[in-house]
N, C-alpha and C positions, 0 to 999 in steps of 0.2 A: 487509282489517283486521277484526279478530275482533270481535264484538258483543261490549258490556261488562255487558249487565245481562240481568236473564232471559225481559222485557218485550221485548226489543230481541232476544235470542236468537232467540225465538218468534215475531220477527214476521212476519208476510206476507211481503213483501220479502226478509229475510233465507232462510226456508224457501226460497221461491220459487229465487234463489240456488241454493242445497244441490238442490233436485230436479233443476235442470239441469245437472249434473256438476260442483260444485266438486269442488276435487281436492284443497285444503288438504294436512294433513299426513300424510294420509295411505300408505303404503306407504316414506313418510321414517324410522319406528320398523321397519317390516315389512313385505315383500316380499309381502302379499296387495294381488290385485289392488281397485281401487274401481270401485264400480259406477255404472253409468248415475245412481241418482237420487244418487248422492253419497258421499264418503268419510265421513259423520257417520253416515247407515244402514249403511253397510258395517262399521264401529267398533263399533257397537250389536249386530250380529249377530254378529261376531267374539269379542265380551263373551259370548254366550250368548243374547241376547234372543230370545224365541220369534219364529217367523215370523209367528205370529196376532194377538203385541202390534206389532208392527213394521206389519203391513198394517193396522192399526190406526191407527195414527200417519201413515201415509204415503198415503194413501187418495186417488185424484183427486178433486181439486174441493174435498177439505176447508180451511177456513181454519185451517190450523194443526195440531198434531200432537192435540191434543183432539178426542176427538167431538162432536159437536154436543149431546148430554145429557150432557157432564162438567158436576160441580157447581161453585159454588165453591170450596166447604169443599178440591173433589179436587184442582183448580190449586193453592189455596192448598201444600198439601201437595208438590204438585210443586215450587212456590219455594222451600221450607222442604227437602229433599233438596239442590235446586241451591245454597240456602247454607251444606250441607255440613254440615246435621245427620242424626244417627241417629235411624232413628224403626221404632217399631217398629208396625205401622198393621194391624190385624186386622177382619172386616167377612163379612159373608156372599160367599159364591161369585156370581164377575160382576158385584162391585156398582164394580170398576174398579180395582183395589188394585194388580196389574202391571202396567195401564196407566199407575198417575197415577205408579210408580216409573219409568218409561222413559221419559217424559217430563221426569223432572229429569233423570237423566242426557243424555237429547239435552240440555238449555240449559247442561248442566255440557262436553258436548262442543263446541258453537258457541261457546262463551269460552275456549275451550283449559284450561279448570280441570282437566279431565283430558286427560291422551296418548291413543295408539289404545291400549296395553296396560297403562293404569292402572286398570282396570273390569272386573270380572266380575259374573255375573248365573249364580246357578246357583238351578233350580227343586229342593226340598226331597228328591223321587225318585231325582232322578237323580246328585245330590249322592253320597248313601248307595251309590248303585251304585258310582260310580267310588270313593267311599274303599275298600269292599269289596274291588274287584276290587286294587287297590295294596295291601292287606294278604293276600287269597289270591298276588299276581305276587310278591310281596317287591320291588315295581319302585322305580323313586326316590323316588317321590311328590311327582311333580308338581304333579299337580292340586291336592295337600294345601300346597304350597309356596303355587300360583298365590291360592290362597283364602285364606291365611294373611298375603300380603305386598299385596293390591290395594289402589289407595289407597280406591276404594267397590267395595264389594261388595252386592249385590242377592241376600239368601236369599230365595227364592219360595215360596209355599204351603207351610209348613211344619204341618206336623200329623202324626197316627199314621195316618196311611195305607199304609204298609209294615213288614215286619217286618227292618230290618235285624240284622247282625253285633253280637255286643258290641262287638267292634274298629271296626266303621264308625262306631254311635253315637258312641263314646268319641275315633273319630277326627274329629268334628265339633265333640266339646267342644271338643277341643285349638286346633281353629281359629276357634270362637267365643271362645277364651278369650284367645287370642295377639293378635286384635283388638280384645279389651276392653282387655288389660293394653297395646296399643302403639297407644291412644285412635285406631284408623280408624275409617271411616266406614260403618256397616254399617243397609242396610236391611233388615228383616224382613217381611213380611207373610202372614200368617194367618188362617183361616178362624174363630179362636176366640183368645178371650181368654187373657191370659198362664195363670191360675189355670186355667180351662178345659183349656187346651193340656197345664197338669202332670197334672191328673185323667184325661186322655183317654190320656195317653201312659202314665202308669203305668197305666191298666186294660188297654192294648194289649198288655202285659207287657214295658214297657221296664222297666229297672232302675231303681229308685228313684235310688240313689248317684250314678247320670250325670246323670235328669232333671233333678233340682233346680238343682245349678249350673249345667248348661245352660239351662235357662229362666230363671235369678237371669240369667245373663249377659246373655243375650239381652235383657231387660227393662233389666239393670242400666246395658248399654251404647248404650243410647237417649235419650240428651242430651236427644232434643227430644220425648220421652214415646211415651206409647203413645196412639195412635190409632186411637178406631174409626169408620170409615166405611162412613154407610148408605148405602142405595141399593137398589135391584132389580136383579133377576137380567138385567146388558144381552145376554147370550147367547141369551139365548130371546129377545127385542126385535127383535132384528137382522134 
């Protein structure tokens, strides 16, 4: 029987559960196999989740998919994804921003609130490559479909850290926009504040005409605001 709260998702028992091979429903939507510690990891990495936030989460010994210096403010924020708001949460590097996002999603996957392929997780990089490469293929656009129709989607470290295509950026709008105007669930997280993010990105020489409404959007379709979360650098901690 599926946990019904996020308390209850998360707990002992239940994880406990899940590391020893629940098999739930997973490979019932799709034919990948589920792994040893569970079809709820294996769903999460299927999504996209990096393997470093995932070992993160999944760690011997830990009590729970938090490290042992998440804050509260950071769970709080995790409950508040699991109850299916957009948030758009910005904060220095390492201080836990893709962690404390893949951990709503695991308590959104232990209640069945999402399937195995209602959820993507794409990191800001790599995003930009794949729309690229489907505008140089002329191919279907999938990727662009799969980002535009998720019931949550997880945009990660977004910032001007690359020089994409006009047609990449502008293919980003379109899927930040398609999700604003058909109210899903979209997490953001960033190294810098919404205003910050429009300054940095125009001085990168992104085009004005695209950042704006993509950064309106991006802000605009955060129901549950924008969030900045302190902390230190747990990378170098570790």
């Amino acid at each position: 029987m599926a946990p019904k709260s996020f308390r209850e998702a998360l707990s002992d028992s239940a994880l406990r559960d899940m590391r020893i091979g629940e098999t739930e429903d997973a490979g019932a939507e799709d034919s990948a196999p589920v792994s040893p510690e569970g079809g709820h990891r294996k769903a999460l990495e299927f999504a996209g989740v990096p393997e470093r936030v995932l070992r993160e989460m999944f760690r011997a010994g830990q009590q729970g998919p938090f490290r042992p210096d998440t804050t509260e403010p950071s769970k709080e924020l995790a409950r508040r994804i699991f109850r299916g708001e957009s948030l758009y949460v910005w904060g220095p590097r390492g201080c836990g921003k893709s962690h404390v996002a893949a951990c709503g999603l695991l308590g959104m996957r232990m209640t069945r609130a999402i399937g195995w392929s209602e959820h993507a997780w794409s990191e800001w990089v790599l995003t930009l490559d794949a729309l690229r490469e489907e505008v140089r293929s002329d191919s279907d656009e999938s990727r662009m479909r799969d980002l535009c129709a998720a019931k949550v989607l997880v945009l990660d470290d977004i910032g001007p850290t690359c020089r994409p295509t006009p047609f990449a950026i502008d293919a980003l709008r379109i899927v930040v926009t398609r999700r604003y105007n058909d109210c899903l669930q979209t997490i953001v997280t960033a190294n810098l504040a919404p205003d910050a993010l429009d300054a940095s990105m125009r001085a990168a020489g992104f085009d004005a005409g695209i950042v704006e409404p993509l950064v309106s959007r991006l802000v605009g379709g955060a129901d549950g605001g924008v969030i900045h979360l302190e902390g230190p650098d747990r990378r170098v901690s570790q």
